[in-house]
Kinemage of the C-alpha trace (Angstrom):
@kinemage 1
@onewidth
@group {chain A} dominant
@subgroup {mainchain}
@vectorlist {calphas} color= white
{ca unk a 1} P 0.000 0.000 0.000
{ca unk a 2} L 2.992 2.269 0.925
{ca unk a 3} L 4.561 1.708 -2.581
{ca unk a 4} L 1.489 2.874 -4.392
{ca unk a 5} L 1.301 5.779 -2.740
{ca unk a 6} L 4.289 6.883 -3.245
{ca unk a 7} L 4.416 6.195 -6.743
{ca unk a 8} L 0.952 7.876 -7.012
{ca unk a 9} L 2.746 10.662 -5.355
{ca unk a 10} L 5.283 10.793 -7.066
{ca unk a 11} L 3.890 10.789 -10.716
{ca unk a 12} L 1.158 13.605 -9.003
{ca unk a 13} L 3.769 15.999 -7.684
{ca unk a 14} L 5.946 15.892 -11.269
{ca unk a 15} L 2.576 16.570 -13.121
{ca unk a 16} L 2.561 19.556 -10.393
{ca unk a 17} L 5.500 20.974 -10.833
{ca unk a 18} L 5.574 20.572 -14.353
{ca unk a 19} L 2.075 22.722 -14.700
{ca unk a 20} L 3.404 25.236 -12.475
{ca unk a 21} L 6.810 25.552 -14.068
{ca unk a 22} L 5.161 26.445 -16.959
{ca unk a 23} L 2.212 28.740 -16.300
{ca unk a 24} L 2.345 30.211 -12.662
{ca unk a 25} L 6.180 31.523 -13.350
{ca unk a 26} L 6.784 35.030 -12.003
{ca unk a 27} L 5.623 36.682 -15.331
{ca unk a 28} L 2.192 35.291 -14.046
{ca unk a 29} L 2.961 36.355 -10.764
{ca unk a 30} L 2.902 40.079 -12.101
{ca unk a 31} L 0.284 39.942 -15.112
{ca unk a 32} L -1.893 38.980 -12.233
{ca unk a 33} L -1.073 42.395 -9.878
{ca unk a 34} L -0.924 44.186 -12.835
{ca unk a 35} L -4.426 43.230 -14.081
{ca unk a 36} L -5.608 43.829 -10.642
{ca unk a 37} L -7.302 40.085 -10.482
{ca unk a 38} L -5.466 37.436 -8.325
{ca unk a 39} L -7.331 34.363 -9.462
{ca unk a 40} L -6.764 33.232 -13.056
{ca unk a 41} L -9.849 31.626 -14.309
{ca unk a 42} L -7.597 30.134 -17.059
{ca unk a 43} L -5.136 28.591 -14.574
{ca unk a 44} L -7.792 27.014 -12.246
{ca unk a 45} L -9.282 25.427 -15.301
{ca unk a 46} L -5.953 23.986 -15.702
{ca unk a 47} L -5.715 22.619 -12.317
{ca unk a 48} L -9.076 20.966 -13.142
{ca unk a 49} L -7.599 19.564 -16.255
{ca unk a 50} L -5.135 17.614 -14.546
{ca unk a 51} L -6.980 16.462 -11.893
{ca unk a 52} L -5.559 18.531 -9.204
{ca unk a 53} L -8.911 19.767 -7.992
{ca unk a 54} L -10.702 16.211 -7.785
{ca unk a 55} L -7.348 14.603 -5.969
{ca unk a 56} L -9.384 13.972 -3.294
{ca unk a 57} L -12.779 13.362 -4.730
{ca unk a 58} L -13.876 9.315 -4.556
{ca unk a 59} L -13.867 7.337 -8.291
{ca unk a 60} L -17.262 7.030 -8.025
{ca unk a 61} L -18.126 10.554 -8.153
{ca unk a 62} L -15.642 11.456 -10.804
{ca unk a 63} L -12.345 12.184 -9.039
{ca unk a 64} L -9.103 10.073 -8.406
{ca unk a 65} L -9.848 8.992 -4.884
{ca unk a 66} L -6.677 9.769 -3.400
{ca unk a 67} L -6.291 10.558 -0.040
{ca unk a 68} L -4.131 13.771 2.005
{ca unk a 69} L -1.037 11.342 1.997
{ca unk a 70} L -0.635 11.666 -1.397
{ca unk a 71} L -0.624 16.194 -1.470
{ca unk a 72} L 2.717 17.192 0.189
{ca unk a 73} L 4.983 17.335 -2.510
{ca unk a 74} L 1.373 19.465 -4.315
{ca unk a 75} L 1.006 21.968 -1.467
{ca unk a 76} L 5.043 22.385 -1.122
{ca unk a 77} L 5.167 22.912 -5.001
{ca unk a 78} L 1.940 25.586 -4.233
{ca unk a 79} L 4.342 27.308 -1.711
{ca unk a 80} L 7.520 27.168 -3.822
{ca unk a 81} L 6.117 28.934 -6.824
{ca unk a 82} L 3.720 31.497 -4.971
{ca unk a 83} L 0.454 30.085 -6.909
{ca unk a 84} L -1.854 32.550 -5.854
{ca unk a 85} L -5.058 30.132 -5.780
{ca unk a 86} L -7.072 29.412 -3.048
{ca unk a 87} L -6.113 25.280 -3.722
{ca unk a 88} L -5.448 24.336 -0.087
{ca unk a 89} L -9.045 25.740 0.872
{ca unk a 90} L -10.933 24.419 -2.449
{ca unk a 91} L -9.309 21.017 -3.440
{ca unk a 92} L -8.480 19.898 -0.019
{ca unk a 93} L -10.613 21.512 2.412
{ca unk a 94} L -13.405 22.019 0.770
{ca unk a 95} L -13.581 18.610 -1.130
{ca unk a 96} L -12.951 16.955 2.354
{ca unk a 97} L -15.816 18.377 4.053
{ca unk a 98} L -17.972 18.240 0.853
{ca unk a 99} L -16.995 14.126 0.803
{ca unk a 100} L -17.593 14.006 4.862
{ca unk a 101} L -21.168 15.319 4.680
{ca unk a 102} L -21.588 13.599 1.306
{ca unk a 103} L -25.701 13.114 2.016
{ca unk a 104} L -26.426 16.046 2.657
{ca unk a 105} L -28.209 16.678 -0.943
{ca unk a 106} L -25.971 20.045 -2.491
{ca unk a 107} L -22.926 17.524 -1.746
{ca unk a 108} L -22.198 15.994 -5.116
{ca unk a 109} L -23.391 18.625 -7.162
{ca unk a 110} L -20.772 20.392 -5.334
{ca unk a 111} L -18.026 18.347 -5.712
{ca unk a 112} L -19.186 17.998 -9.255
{ca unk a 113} L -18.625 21.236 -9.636
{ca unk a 114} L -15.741 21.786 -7.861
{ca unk a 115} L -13.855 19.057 -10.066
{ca unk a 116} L -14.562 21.326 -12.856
{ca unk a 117} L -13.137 24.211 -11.870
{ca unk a 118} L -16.693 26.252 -11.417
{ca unk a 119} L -16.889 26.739 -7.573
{ca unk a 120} L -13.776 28.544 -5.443
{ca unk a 121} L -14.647 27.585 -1.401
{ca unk a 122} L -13.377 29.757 1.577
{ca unk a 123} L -12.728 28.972 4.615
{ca unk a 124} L -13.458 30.397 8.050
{ca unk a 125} L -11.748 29.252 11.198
{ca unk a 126} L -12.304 32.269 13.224
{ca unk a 127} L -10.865 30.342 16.412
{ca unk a 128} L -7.122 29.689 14.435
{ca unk a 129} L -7.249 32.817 11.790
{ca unk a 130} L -9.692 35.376 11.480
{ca unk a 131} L -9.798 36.156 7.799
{ca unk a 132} L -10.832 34.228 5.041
{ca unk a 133} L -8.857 33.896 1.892
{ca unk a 134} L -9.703 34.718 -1.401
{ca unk a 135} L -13.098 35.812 0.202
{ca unk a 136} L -14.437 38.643 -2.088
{ca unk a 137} L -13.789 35.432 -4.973
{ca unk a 138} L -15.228 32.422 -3.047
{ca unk a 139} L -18.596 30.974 -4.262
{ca unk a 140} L -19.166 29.400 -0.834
{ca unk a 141} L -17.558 30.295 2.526
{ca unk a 142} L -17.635 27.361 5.136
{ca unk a 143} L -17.766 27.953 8.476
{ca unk a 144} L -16.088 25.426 10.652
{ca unk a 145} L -16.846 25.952 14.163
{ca unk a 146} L -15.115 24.636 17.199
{ca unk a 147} L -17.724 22.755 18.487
{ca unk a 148} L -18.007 20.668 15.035
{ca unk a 149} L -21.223 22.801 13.134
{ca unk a 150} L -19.555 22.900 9.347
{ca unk a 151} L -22.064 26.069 7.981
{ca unk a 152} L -21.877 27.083 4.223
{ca unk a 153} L -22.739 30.792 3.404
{ca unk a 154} L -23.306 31.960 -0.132
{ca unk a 155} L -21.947 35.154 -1.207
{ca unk a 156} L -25.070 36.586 -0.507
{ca unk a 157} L -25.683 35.815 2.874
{ca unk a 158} L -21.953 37.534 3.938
{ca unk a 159} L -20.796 40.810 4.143
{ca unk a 160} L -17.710 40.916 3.090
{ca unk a 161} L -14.560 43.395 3.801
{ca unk a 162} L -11.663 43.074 1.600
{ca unk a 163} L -8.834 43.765 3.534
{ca unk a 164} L -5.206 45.003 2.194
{ca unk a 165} L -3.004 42.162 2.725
{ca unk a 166} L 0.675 42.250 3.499
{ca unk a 167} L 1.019 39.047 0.200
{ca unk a 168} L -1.252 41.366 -2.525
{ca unk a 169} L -1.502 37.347 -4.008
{ca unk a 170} L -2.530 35.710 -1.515
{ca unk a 171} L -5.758 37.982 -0.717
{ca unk a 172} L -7.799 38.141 2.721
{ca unk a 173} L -11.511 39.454 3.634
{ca unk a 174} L -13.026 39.777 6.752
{ca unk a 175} L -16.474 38.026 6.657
{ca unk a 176} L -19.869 38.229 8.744
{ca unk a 177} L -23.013 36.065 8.249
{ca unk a 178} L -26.233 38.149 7.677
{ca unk a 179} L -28.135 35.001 6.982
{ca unk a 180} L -28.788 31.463 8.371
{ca unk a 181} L -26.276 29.532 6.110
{ca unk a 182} L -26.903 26.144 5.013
{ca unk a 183} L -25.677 23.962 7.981
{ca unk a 184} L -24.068 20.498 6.180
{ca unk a 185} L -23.832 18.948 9.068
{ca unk a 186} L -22.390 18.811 12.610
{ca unk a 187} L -19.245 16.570 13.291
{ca unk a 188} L -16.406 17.395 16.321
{ca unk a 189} L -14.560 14.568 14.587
{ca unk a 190} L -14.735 16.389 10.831
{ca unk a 191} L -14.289 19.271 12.067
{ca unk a 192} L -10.960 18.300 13.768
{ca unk a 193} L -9.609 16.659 10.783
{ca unk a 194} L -10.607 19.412 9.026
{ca unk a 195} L -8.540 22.211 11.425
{ca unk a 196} L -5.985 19.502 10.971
{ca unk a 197} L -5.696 19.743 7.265
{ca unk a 198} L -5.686 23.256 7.043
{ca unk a 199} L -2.576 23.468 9.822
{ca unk a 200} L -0.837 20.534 8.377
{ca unk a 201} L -1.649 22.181 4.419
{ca unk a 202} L -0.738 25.745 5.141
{ca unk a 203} L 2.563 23.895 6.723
{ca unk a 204} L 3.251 22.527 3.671
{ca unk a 205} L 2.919 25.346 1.867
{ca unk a 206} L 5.096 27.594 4.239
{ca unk a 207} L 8.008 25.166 3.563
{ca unk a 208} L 7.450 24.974 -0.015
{ca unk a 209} L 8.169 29.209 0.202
{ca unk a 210} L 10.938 28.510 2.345
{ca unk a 211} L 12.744 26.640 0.448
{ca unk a 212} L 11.925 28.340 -2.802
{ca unk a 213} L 13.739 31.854 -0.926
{ca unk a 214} L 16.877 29.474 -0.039
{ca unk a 215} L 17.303 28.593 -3.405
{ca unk a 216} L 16.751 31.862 -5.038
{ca unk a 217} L 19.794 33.375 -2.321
{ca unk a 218} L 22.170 30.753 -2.892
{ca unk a 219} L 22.018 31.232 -6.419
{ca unk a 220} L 22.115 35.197 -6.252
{ca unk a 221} L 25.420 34.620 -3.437
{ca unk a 222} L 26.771 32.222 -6.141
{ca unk a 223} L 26.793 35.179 -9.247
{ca unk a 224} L 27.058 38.240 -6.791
{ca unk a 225} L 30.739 39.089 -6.765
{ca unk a 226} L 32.764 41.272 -4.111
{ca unk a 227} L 36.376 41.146 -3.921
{ca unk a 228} L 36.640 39.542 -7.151
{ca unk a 229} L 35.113 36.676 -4.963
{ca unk a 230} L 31.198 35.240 -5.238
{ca unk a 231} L 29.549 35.986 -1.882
{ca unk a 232} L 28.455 32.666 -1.615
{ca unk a 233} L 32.346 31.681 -0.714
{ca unk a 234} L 32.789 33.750 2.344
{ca unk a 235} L 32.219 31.237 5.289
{ca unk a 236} L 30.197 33.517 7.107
{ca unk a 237} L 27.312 33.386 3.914
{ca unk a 238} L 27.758 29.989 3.850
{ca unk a 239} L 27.463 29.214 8.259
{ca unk a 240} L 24.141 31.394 7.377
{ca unk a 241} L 22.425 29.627 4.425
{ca unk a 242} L 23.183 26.573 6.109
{ca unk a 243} L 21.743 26.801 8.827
{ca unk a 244} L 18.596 28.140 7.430
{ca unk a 245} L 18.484 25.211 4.703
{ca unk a 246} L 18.819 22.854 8.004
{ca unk a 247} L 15.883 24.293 9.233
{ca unk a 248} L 13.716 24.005 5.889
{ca unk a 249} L 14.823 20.581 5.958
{ca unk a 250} L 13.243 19.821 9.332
{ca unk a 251} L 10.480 22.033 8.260
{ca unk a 252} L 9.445 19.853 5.226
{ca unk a 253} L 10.178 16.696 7.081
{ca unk a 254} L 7.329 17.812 9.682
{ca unk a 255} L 4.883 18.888 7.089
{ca unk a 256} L 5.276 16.138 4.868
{ca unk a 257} L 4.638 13.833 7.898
{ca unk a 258} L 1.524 15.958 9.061
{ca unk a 259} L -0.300 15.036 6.408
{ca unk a 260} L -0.063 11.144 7.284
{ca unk a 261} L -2.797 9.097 8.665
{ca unk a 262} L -5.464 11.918 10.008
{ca unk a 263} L -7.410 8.747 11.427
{ca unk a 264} L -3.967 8.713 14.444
{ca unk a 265} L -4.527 10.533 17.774
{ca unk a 266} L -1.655 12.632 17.295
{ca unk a 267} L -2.586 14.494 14.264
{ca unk a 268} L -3.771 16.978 15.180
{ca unk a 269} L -0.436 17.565 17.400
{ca unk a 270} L 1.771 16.490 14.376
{ca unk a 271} L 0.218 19.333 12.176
{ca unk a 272} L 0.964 22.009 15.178
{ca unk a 273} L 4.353 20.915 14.986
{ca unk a 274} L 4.765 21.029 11.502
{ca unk a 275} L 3.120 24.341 11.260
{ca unk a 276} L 5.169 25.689 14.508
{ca unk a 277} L 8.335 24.349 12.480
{ca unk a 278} L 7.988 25.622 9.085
{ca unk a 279} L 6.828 29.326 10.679
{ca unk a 280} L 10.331 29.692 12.418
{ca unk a 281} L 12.705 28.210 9.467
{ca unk a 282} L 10.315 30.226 7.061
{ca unk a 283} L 10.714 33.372 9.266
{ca unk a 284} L 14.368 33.201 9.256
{ca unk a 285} L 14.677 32.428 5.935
{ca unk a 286} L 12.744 35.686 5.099
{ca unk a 287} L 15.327 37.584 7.622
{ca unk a 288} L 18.696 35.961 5.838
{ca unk a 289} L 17.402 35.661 2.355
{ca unk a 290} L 16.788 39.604 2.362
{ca unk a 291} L 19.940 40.368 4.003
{ca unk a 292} L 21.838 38.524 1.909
{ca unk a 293} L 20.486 39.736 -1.181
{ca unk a 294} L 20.819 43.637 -0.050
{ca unk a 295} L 19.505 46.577 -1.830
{ca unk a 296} L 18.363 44.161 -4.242
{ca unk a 297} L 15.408 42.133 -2.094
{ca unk a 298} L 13.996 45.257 -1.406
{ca unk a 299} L 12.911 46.236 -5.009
{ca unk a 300} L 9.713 45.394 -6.630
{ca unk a 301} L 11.902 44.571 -10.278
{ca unk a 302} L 13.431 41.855 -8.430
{ca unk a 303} L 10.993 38.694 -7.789
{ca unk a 304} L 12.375 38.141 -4.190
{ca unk a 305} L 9.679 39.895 -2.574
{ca unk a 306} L 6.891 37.777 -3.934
{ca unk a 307} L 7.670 34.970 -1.404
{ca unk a 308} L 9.094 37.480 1.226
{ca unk a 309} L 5.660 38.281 1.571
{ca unk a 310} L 3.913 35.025 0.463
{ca unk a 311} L 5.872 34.004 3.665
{ca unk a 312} L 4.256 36.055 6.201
{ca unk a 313} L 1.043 35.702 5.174
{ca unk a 314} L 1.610 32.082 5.715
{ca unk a 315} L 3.440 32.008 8.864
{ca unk a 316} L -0.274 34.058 10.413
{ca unk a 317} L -2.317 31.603 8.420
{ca unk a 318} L -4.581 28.650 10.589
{ca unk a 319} L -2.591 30.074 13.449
{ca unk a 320} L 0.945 31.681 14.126
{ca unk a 321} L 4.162 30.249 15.358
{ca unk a 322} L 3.168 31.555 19.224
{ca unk a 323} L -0.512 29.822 18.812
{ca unk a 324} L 0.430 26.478 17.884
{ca unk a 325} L 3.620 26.504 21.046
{ca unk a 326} L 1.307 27.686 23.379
{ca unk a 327} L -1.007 24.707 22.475
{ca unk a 328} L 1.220 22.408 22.236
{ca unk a 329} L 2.762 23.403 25.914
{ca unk a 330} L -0.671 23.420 27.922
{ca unk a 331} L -1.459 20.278 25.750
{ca unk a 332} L 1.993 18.989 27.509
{ca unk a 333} L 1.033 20.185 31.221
{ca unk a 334} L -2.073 19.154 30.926
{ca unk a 335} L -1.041 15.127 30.346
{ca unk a 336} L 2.013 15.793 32.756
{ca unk a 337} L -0.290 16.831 35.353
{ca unk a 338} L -2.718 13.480 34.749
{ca unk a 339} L 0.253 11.132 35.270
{ca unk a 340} L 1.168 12.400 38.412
């Protein structure tokens, strides 16, 4: 069973990075500022071509029937080229809870949808992150409580704030129900796995930036020349860039491994990690890979600042850093304080 997965993941994240490669490079990256819309119709339908958005959707309704397992090496590739798509909250998120509540009776017309590229989904976790991305472009917002009430709002029934986000391609709204919603169904186990995927995805996609800024400095230290000498050869550049690419590596290890079995009790504590991980090598990448590039990170002809910023909206996404220590620390108390 492990070997098929991996060889289904393997085949899914070259078809991945192959699409992206080729149309979500940074010329994309600016035609979409500079046409003042984010999402790319034409790119999403894409992602619907190659089966990207029905990964997760069962054979019987149409999709491949593949499970989180099988997404890392998709949400890192998401991450490492800046794709600025709501695909963690649609394809994963939303297909999962469209899948879990499967009778309620919009379900498979959703995911039918969905599959084809016709329905973007937001999410709301008010408890972990406040905002809601791509929210002035979602179809459906779903509102997964703490308790375990998943609620779907149409466009309609929200008010919705655009907000000016620090990643202009990665885009945040503050939302507000003036309606009822459509209440799929209520769950405390869903709704876990689902707060689980979206720590454990947003991980993955944090590392994916990560490393995509430690490869972009140690190829500018390796052509940048001072002394007659590339950067990259003073020890002091290298001590730095290794020790932030030691901490990616950790950081991908944890997110890769977050998206395991979600069916294990410690899941939900393995995507805390992950995300707690990836924040802090992600963070100090963003600190070394703009020093080390000087005056050139900081302007807007140079492509470094797309991920400086896809970066920190990240690292606040589905909870910070801080959130997911101090959980995981009055998690710990709390079971050292049972055993005695």
């Amino acid at each position: 069973m492990t070997g098929n997965v991996d060889t289904d993941r393997r085949q899914l994240d070259e078809v991945t990075t192959e699409l992206l490669e080729r149309y979500s490079g940074v010329d994309h990256l600016r035609a979409r500022i500079d046409v003042g819309a984010v999402h790319s119709p034409e790119l999403w339908r894409r992602f619907a071509d190659t089966g990207l958005l029905s990964a997760l959707i069962q054979e019987d309704r149409g999709g491949a029937g593949l499970t989180p397992q099988h997404l890392p090496g998709v949400l890192h590739a998401m991450g490492y080229h800046a794709v600025p798509e709501p695909f963690l909250e649609t394809a994963v998120l939303g297909a999962t809870a469209f899948e879990a509540f499967s009778d309620h009776p919009e379900s498979s017309a959703r995911l039918e949808a969905l599959a084809e590229g016709e329905l973007i989904v937001g999410i709301r976790l008010s408890h972990l992150d406040p905002y809601v991305v791509f929210g002035e472009d979602a179809d459906l917002v779903l509102d997964i409580e703490a308790e375990g009430r998943v609620t779907a709002y149409r466009p309609e029934e929200l008010e919705v704030e655009g907000l000016n986000a620090v990643d202009p391609l990665r885009p945040v709204a503050r939302v507000t129900p003036r309606g009822a919603g459509e209440v799929l169904g209520t769950s405390p186990r869903i709704a876990t796995r689902l707060r689980t995927l979206a720590v454990a995805g947003a991980a993955c996609q944090l590392a994916g930036a990560a490393r995509r800024l430690v490869d972009m400095t140690v190829e500018y230290v390796s052509v940048r020349h001072q002394f007659d000498r590339p950067v990259g050869s003073f020890q002091a550049v290298k001590h730095k860039i290794a020790d932030v690419a030691v901490g990616v590596d950790m950081a991908e290890a944890a997110a890769a491994s977050a998206l395991g079995d979600l069916t294990q009790d410690d899941a939900a504590h393995r995507a805390a990690v992950a995300k707690a991980y990836a924040g802090q090598a992600a963070d100090r990448a963003n600190v070394e890979a703009l020093q080390l590039h000087g005056g050139t990170g900081f302007t807007w002809e140079y492509h470094l600042h797309f991920w400086l910023k896809r970066v920190m909206s990240l690292s606040a996404a589905y909870g910070t850093t801080t959130t997911h220590r101090r959980a995981l620390a009055q998690d710990l108390l709390t079971h050292m304080n049972k055993e005695q």
